[in-house]
C-alpha positions in Angstrom: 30.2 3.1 -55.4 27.7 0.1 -56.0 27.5 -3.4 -54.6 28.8 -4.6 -57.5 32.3 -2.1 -57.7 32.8 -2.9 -54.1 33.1 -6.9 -54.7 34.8 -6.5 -58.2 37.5 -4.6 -55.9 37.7 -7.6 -53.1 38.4 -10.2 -56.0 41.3 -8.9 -57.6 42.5 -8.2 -54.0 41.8 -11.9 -53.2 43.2 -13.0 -56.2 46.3 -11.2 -56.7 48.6 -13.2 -53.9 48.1 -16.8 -52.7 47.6 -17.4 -49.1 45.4 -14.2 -48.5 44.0 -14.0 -45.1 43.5 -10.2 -44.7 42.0 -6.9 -47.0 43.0 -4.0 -45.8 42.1 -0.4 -46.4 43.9 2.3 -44.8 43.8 6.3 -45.8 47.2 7.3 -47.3 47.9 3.9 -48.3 47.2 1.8 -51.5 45.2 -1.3 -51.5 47.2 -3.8 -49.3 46.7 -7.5 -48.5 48.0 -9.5 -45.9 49.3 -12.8 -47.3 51.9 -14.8 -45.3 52.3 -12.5 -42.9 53.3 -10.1 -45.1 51.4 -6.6 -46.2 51.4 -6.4 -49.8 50.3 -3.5 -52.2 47.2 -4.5 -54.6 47.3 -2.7 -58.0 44.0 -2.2 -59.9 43.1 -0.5 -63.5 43.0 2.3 -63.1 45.6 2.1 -60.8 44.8 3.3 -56.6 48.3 4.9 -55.4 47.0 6.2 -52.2 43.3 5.4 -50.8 42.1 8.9 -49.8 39.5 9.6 -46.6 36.6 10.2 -49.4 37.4 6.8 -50.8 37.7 4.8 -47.4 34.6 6.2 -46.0 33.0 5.2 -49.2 34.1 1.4 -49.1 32.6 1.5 -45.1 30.0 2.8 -45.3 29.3 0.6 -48.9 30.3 -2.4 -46.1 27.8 -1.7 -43.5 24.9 -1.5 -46.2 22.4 1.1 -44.3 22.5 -0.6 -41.2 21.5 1.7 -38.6 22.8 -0.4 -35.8 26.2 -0.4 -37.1 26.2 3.1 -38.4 25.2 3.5 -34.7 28.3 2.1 -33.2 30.5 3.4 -35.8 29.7 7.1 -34.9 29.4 6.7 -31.3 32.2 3.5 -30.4 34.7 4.8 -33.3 34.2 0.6 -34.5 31.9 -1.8 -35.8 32.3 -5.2 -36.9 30.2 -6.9 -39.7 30.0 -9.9 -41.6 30.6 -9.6 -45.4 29.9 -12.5 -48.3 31.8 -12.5 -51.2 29.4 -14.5 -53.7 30.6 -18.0 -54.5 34.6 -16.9 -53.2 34.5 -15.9 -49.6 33.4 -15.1 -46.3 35.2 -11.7 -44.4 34.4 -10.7 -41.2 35.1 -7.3 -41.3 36.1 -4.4 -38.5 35.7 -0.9 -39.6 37.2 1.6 -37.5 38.0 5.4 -37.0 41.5 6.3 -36.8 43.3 10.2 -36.9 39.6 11.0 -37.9 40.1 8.7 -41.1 37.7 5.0 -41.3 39.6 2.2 -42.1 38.6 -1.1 -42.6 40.5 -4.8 -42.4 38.4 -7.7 -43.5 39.5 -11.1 -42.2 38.7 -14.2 -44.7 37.0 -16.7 -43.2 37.0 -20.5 -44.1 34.6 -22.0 -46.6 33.9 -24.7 -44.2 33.6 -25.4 -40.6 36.7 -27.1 -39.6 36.2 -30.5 -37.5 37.5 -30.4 -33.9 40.1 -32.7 -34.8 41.4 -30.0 -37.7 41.1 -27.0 -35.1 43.4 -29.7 -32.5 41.4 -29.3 -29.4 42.2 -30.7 -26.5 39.8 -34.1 -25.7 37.8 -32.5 -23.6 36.2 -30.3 -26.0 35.1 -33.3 -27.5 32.4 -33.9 -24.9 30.9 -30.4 -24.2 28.2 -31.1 -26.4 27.2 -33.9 -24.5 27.0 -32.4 -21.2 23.6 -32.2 -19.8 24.1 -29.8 -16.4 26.2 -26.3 -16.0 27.4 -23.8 -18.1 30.5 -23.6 -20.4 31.2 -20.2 -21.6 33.8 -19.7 -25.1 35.4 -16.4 -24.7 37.9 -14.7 -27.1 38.4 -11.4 -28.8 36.8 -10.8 -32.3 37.5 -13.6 -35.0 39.0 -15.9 -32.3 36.3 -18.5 -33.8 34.0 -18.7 -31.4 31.1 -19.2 -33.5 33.2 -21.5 -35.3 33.6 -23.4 -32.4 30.1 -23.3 -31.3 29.0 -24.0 -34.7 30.9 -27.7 -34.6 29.5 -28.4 -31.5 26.1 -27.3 -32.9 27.2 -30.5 -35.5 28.0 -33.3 -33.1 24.8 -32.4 -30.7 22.8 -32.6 -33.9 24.1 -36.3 -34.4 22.5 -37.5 -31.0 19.4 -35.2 -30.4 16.8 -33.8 -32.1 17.2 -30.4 -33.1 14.1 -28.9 -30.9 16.3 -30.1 -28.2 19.4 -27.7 -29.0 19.5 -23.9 -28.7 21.7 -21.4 -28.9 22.2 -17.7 -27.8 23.6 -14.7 -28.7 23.2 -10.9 -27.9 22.9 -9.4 -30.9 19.7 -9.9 -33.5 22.6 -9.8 -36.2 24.9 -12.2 -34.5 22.3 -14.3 -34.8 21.0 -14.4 -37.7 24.8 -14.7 -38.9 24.7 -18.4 -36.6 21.5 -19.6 -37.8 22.3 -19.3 -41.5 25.9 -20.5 -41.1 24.3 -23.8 -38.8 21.9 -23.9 -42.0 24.6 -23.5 -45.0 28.0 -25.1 -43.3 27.2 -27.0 -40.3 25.0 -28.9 -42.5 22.6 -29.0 -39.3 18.4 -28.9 -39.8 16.9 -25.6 -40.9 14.5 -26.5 -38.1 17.3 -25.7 -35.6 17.5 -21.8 -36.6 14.3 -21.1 -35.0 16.1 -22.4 -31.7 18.8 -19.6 -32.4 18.0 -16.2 -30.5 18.7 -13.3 -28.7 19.2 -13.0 -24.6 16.1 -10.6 -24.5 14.1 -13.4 -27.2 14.6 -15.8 -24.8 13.8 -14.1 -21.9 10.6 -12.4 -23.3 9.3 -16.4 -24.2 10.3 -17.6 -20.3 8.0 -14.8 -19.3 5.9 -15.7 -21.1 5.7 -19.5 -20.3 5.6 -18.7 -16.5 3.9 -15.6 -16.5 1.2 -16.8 -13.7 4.1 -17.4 -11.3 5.6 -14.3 -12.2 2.4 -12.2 -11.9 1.6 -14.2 -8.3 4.8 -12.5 -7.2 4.8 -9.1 -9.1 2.1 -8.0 -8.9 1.4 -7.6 -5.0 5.0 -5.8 -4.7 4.0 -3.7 -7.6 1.1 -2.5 -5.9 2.6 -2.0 -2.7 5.3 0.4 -4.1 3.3 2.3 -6.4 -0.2 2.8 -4.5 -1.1 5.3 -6.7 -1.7 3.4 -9.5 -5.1 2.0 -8.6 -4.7 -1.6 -11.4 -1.8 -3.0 -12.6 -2.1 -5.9 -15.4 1.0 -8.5 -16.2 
């Protein structure tokens, strides 16, 4: 099954309810939707009656694309979760999963746009996070709670009032980022510029070193030697 098969199937899935806000594929099951609330069966030409474990493994592993990372978590976790663009219809975020020895996968449809605070009715507060200068917030939530969303608008109103080699961001994963830095890029609307200011914990903490790597070496290196005598050099 191609690229191209796989996002043929995702349209007429999209397009056969109003209101769609899940895809989901399940062995033993036909195609189903979730619009309204409701799980609805999708019927294609030729028509899918029941989605067989050959046919759900196919659309996963179609999903993850050859990552190894993913294909990684999938075999060891039992679950992975992925982004997935639709060309020019719409955005998933996507959790594939084992289940009775079967994958099965439920996309989530994602908005086109990054909704305004005053859209996602946040409390007042969350108005001025981005204008804090001292501590730490932290935005926790399950998967496709919208924290990046959230993080993403805030991205947009710090970008109003400071330059964007003033604002950074981090995330854990090298995917997770690059998912942020092209959704600051595409929907925040925020300076390409910025992305570079997008990285990972160990990025980050690899540059510090880096910056202050006399300090670090001052203090190191004589504890280094101490505890490993043996080694008659050791270079930072």
């Amino acid at each position: 099954m191609r690229r191209q098969q796989i996002d043929y199937i995702l349209t007429k899935m999209l397009e056969a309810y109003d209101n769609v806000s899940d895809l989901n594929f399940t062995v033993g099951k036909p195609l189903q939707v979730e619009s309204a609330g409701e799980l609805l069966p999708v019927t294609l030409t030729p028509p899918i009656r029941e989605l067989s474990p050959f046919q759900t493994e196919t659309i996963a592993l179609n999903l993850i694309d050859g990552d190894r990372r993913l294909t990684r978590a999938l075999l060891k976790a039992g679950s992975c979760d992925i982004s997935y663009k639709l060309a020019g219809k719409a955005r998933f975020r996507t959790n594939i999963f084992s289940q009775q020895g079967y994958y099965s996968a439920v996309m989530r449809q994602l908005p086109s746009r990054v909704p305004t605070i005053e859209e996602l009715k946040l409390p007042p507060a969350f108005f001025k996070m981005s204008e804090e200068k001292n501590g730490i917030i932290l935005v926790t939530g399950a998967t496709g709670t919208g924290k990046t969303t959230y993080l993403l608008r805030q991205i947009q109103r710090a970008a109003k009032k400071f330059s964007p080699d003033r604002i950074g961001a981090v995330s854990f994963t090298k995917a997770a980022v690059e998912e942020m830095a092209k959704r600051v890029a595409q929907e925040a609307g925020v300076d390409r510029k910025l992305a570079k200011n997008i990285r990972t914990v160990h990025s980050l903490c690899f540059e510090l070193l880096g910056l202050n790597v006399d300090k670090v070496a001052e203090k190191l290196v004589p504890h280094f030697n101490k505890k490993f005598p043996q080694f008659n050099h050791f270079v930072l």
